[in-house]
N, C-alpha and C positions, 0 to 999 in steps of 0.2 A: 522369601515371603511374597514379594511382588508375583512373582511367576507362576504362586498356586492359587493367588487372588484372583488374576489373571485367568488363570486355567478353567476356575470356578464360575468366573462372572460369561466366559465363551462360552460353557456348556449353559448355563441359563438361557443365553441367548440365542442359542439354538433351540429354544424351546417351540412347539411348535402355537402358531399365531404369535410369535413376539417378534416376527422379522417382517414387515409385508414385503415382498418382494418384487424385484427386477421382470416389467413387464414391456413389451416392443411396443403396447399400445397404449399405455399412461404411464405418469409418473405422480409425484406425491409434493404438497402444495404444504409443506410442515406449518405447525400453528406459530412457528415464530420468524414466518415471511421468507422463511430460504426453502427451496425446491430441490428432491430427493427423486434420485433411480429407487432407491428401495429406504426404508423407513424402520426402525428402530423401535417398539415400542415398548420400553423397561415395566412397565403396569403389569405388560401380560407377562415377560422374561421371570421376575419377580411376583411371584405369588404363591410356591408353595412352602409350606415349613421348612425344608432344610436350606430354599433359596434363601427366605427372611432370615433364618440364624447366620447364614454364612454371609451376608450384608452386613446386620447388625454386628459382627462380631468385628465386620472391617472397621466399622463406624464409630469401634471403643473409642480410639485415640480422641478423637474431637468431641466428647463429652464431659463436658465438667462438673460440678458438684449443683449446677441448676442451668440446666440447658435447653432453650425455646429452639425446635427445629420446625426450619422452615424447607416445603416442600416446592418445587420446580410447580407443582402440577397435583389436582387431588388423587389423578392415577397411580400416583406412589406416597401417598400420605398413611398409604397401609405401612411401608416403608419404616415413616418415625414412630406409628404405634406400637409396631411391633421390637422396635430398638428398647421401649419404657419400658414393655412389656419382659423382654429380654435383660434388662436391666434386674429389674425386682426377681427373677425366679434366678440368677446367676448370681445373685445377693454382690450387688456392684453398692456398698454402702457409702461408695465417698461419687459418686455418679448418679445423677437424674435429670430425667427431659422431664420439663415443667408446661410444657403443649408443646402440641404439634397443629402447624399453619401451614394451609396452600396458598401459594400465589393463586389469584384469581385468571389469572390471564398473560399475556406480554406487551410490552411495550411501559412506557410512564405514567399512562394513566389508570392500568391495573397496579400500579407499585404507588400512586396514591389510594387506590382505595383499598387497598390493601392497608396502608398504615392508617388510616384515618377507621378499618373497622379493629384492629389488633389494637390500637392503641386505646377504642372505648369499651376492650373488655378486659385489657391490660395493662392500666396506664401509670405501673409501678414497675421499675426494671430494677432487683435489689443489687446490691452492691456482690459482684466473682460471678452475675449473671452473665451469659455467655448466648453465641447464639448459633446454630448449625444449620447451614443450608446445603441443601443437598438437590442435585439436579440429576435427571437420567441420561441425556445424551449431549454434549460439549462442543457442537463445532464450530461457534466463534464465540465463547466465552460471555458474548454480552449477557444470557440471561443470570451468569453468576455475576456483572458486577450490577446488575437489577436487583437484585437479590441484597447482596453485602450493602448497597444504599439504601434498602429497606430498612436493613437489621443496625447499621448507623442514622438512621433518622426516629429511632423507635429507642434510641438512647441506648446499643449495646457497643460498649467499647471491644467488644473480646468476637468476632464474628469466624469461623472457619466458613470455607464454602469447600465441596467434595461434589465433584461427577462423577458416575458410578463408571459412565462409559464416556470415551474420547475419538472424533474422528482426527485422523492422524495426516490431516493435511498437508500441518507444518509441523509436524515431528523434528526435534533433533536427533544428531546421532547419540545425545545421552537418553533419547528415549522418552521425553518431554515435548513439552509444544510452549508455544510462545501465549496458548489457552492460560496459563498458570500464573499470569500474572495476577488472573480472578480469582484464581483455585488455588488451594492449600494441595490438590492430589486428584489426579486423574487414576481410578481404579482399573480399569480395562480398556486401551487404545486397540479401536477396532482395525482389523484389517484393510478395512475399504474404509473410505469416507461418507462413503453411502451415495454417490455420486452429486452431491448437493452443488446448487446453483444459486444466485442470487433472485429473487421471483421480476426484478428487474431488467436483467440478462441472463435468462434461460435459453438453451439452447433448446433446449428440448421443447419449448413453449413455440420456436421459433415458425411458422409454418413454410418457410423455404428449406429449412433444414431438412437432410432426406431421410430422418427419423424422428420428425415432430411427434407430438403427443400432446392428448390434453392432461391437466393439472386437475388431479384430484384433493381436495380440501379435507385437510384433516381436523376432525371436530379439536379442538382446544380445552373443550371438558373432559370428554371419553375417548380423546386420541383411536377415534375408529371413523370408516369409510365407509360411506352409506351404500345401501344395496346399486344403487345406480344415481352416483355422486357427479358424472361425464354424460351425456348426449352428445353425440358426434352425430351430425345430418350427411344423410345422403341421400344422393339426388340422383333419379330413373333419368338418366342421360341417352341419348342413344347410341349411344356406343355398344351397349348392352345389349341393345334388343335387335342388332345390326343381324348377329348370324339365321338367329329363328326367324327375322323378317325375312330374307332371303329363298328363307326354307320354305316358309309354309306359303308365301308368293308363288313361287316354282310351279304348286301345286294348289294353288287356292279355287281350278274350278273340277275338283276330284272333292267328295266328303270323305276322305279321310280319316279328320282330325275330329277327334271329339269330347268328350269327358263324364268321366263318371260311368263306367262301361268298364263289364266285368270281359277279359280276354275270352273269345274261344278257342282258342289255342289250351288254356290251360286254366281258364274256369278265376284265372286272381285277377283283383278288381282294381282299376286305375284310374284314379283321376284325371290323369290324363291319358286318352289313346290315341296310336297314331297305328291306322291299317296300312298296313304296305302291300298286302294284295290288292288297295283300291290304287297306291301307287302304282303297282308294279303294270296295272291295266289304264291306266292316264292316255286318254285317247290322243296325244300326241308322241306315247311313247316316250315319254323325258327320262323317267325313272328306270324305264327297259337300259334307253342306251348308255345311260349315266352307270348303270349295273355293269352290261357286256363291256363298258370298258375296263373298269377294276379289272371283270375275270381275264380281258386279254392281257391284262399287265401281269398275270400269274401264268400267261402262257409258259410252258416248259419246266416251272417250276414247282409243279405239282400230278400227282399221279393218279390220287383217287379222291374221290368225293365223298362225304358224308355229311348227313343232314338228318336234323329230327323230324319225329313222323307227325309232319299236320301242312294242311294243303298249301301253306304260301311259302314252306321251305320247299316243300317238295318243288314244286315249281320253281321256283328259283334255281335249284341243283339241277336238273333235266335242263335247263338253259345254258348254265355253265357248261352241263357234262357232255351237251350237243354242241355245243362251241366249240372246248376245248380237244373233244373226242376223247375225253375218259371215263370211267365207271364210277354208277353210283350208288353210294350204298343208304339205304333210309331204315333209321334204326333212332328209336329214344335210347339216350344212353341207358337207363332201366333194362334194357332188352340186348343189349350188346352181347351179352350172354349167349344166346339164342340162336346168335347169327349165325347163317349158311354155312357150309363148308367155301362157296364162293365166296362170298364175304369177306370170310375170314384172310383168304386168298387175296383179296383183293386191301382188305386193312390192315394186312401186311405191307402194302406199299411202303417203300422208304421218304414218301412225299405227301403229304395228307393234307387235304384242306378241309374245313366244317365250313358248312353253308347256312343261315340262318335268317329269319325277316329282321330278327332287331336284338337288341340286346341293352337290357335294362339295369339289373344286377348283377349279371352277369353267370346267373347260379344254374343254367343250363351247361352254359361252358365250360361251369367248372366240376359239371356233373360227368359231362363228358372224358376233362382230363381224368378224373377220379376212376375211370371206368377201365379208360384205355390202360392206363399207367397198370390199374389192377390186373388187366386179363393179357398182362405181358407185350401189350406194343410198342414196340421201340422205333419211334420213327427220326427221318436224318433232318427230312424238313418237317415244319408244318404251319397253316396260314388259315387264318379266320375272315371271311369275309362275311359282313351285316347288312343287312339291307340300309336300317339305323339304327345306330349306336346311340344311346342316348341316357347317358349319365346325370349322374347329378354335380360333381367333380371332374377336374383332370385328375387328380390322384386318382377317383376312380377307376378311368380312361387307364393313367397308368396301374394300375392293379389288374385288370383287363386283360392287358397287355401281355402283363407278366404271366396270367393263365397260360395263354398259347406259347410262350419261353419251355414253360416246366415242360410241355410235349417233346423236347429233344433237345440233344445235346448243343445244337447252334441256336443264331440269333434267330428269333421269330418273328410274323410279321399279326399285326392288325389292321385287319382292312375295313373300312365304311363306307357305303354311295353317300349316306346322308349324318351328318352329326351334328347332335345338339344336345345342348345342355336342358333338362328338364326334370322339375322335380320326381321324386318316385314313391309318391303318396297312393296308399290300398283305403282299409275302409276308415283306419282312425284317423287319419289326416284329411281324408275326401270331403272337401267344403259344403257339398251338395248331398252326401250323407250324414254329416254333421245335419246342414237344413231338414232334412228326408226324418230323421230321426226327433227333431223338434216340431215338425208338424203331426208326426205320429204321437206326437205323447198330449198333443191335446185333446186329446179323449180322454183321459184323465182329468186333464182340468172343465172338462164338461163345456169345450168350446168346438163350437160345430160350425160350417156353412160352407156352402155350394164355392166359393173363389177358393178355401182353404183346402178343401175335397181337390178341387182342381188344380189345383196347383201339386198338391200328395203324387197324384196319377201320373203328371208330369215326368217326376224326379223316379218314377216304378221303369223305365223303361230300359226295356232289357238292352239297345242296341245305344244308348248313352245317348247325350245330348248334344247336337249340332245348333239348335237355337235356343230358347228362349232358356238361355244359361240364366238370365239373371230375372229376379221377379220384379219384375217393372209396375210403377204406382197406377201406369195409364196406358193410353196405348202407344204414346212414342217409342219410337225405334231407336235400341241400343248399335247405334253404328258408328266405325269411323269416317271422319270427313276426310276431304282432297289432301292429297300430300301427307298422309300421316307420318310420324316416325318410327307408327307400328303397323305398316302394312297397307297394302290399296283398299282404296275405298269399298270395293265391293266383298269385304272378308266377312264369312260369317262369326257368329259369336266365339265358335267355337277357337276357331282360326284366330283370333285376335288373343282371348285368351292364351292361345295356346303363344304364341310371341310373349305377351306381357306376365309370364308365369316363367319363362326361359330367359326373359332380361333380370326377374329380381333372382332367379338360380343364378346368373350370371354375377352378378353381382355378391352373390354368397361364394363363390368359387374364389373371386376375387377379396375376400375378407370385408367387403365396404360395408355387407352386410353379414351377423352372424346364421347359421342354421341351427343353434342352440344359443338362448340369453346365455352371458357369461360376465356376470359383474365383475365389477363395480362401471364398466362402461356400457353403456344402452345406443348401440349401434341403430338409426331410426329412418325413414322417410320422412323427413318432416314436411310437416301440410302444405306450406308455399310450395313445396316443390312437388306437389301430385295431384291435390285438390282440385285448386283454382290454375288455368293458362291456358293456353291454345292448344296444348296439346292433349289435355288430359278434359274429353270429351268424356260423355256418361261411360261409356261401355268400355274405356279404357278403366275409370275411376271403380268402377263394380269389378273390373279384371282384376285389378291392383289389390281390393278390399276383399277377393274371393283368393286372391293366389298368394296373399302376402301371409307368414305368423303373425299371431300375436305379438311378441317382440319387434317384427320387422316396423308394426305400426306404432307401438303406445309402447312409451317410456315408464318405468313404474310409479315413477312421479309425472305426470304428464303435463304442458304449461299451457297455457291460455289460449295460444293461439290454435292449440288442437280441436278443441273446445268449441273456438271461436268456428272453425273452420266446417265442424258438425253441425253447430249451428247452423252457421250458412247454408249449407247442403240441405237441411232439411225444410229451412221455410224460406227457399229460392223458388220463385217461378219460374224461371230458363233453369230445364233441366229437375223439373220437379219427379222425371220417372225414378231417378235415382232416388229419392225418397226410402221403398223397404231396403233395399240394399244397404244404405248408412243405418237402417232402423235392424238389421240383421248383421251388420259390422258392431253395434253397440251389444247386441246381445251373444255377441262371441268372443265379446271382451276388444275389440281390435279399433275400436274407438270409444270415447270419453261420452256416458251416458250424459246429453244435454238434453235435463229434464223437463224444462219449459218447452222449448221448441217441439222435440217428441211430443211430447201431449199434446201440442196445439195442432200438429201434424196429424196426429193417432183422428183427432175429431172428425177431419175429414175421413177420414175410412170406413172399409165394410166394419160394423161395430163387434163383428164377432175376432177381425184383424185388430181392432182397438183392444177389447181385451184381452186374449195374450199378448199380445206386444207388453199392455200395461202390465203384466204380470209379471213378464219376463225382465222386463225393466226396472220393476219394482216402482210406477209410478200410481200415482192419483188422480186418475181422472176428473174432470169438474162433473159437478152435478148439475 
């Protein structure tokens, strides 16, 4: 019988949400002060009909002819209802529960008020009254002898106590625990112990340990974990923003870089662009020789060229194929079909390299493998080189990777002049079409004027945005100062963002930060460390507020100092151009609407900017 009780209580608990489980990035903070890898919660195990019959049915033996059951917890108080209940339709005529009671809480001073409210609705305990406690999860006994001193201070001489489930820390080899001195019976010893900790030597709490984690808090009522119960801060260090500062330094007096610019190459739109034809023409040549060296490192090792047809590969390939002295072939993979009878001569090569400006997604590349592989070529080598590569991941990078592998039976190579991590946002994620998009819809709300007009025209431009990224309150300049630790002082907007959009990627690569919420923990920048300090001048703090998620900024419960720190921003005189910036970070969700300050802010403004802002904020202007 033990062994199908058993049997019965593991497949409940396999039920699905009655386990929370083993996470690398928290752990679980139980309501009676010890700390869990993974957490147990009988409420949810137990809850449907055949669960409660096959409990109740364990639960006969310790029912006696008038029995008060008391619950661990009102999570399984369904538990002793359903035992009465079970009782009466199985016509148990010498057997009944007389109530059923939850502990309120743990520790001594829910076990007085516990008897101090049972005892003023029941303050008669008759004579062969008995009492049954029953708890969900057992692994250090104390809440059963809370319990049985409940039910001996309430005047019942006759007390069983029953854990449904036992962690088997101190098992013996009869298959018992030293738990039992509390307990009449432990119905199901879990396999694991759940990896429980004392909350005053956890290891897992520990932050030298090289697997700490923070402690989530399980409610005590509803033994459930709030959507984002953890905030873990992180902090825009520059470690992060070391590679892209590098980068775009290199080349910080070519306009390059920009944002919000749909490619010509292929017509999809990016929030961020990076032209490598204005690299590849960099009047000191950086990007040229930085190039011809990759391709000399592929000397001998490759035999034909191929590259898709738009003017900055094709250039690029005529450099290589004048270098190396081999032939080139220029074909969209779409057209490979098509090609010459030389061509094909020549794409028979046993040595292949693609030549390309950059590589994002990779979904040229992989358009190409798909093409070759289809129209029968079988090459021995073959090598990709980019002008920039520029992922969002190393898994990407390697995924990439492993494209140019499939091309032939050996190891393959990926090559880049320039790499870096950068988000890879089109039109739903593009911060400045999101903005483009809410200026346009004020014509609906019947809000018109000559700044708002002008600013619309701005964010229309076909060849993307170099400056005035951000809508500044006045006329100071979104610049960095001397020594930045994102870039020389003479970077334009575009260029700085494009740094401070590739350290928080950086930082999502590295887990500090998530690129999807994923509760219960709320990975965050918090305000001290972005806001306010020497480093985080206006046009860093508009980068951060333009290139960060939703998630990255605001926690779903968000605490005071966020608040405090909007505040500040917005009715700061040093540094009042960031003003719409924080007022277009609140209306995208990405900061904590502070509705006083906004409004007093909103006054000074064009009034036709006062009202949508108030609209969108949902605020009240004074009269």
């Amino acid at each position: 019988m033990p062994l199908l009780r058993r049997a019965e209580l593991n497949y409940y608990a396999g039920e699905s949400g009655a386990l929370l489980p083993q996470s690398g990035t928290f752990h679980y903070a139980g309501p009676n002060g010890q700390h869990y890898r993974s957490f147990l919660r009988v409420g949810s195990a137990i809850q449907s009909p055949d669960s409660l019959d096959a409990v109740s049915f364990w639960l006969l033996p310790y029912v006696g002819p008038s029995t008060m059951v008391i619950v661990e917890t009102t999570t399984i108080s369904i538990i002793g209802m359903h035992l009465a209940q079970y009782l009466r339709e199985e016509a148990y005529e010498d057997r009944a529960i007389t109530a059923v009671h939850a502990l309120p809480g743990y520790g001594r001073p829910a076990l007085r008020q516990f008897i101090a409210r049972t005892r003023a609705t029941r303050p008669v305990i008759v004579d062969g009254a008995s009492a049954l406690v029953v708890i969900s999860v057992s692994s250090t006994g104390v809440m059963a002898e809370i319990a049985r001193s409940a039910a001996h201070d309430l005047g019942f001489t006759t007390t069983a106590a029953v854990a449904l489930y036992g962690t088997p820390a101190r098992a013996t080899d009869a298959g018992t625990s030293d738990q039992t001195s509390a307990l009449n019976d432990v119905f199901c010893f879990l396999e694991s112990d759940l990896g429980r900790s004392p909350s005053n030597d956890c290891e897992m709490c520990d932050p030298k340990a090289p697997h700490s984690s923070p402690a989530l808090p399980i409610s005590p009522v509803t033994f459930t974990v709030g959507v984002a119960e953890s905030v873990v801060p992180a902090k825009l260090d520059a470690v992060y923003a070391t590679e892209a500062k590098e980068f775009v330094d290199r080349y910080r007096t070519t306009d390059a870089f920009s944002v919000h610019r749909d490619d010509p190459s292929d017509g999809r739109h990016h929030a961020v662009h990076i032209d490598v034809a204005k690299l590849l023409g960099h009047k000191d040549n950086i990007f040229k020789v930085r190039f011809l060296a990759k391709v000399d490192e592929l000397a001998g090792q490759v035999d034909t060229i191929l590259a898709p047809d738009h003017l900055t590969a094709r250039s690029m390939a005529k450099l290589a194929g004048d270098r190396l002295k081999i032939p080139v072939v220029v074909r969209n993979p779409q057209d490979l079909g098509a090609a010459t009878a030389e061509e094909i001569a020549h794409l028979n090569a046993s040595r292949l390299l693609i030549i390309d400006d950059a590589i994002v997604s990779g979904d040229r590349l992989r358009s190409f493998r798909d093409e070759l592989i289809e129209k029968g070529y079988d090459h021995e080598e073959c090598h990709a080189l980019v002008g920039v590569l520029r992922t969002q991941t190393d898994s990407e990078t390697r995924g990439i990777a492993n494209i140019v592998h499939q091309l032939g039976p050996t190891e393959k190579q990926l090559h880049a002049v320039e790499q870096v991590l950068l988000p890879n946002w089109q039109e739903d994620d593009c911060p400045w079409c999101w903005e483009q998009n809410l200026l346009h819809s004020r014509g609906k709300l019947g809000i018109n004027s000559e700044q708002l007009a002008n600013r619309e025209t701005v964010l229309t431009s076909a060849n993307g945005l170099r400056e005035v990224l951000f809508w500044g309150w006045n006329d100071d300049q979104f610049r960095l100062g001397p020594n930045s630790v994102f870039g020389h002082k003479d970077l334009n907007q575009a260029q700085v963002f494009v740094v401070v959009s590739s350290a928080l990627q950086s930082m999502r690569n590295r887990n500090v930060l998530d690129e999807q919420f994923t509760p219960p923990v709320s990975k965050v920048l918090t305000p001290e460390f972005w806001t306010h300090g020497r480093f985080y001048v206006n046009v860093v703090v508009a980068s951060i507020l333009r290139a960060a998620r939703r998630h990255d900024l605001l926690a779903p419960t968000p605490g005071k100092a966020y608040l405090s720190a909007a505040e500040s921003r917005l009715g700061k005189r040093k540094g009042t151009n960031l003003r719409m910036e924080v007022l277009l970070g609140m209306a995208a969700g990405k900061m904590p609407t502070a509705q006083m300050a906004a409004a007093v802010a909103l006054e000074e403004a064009d009034p036709a900017i006062g009202s949508l802002f108030n609209q969108l904020l949902g605020l009240s202007p004074k009269q």
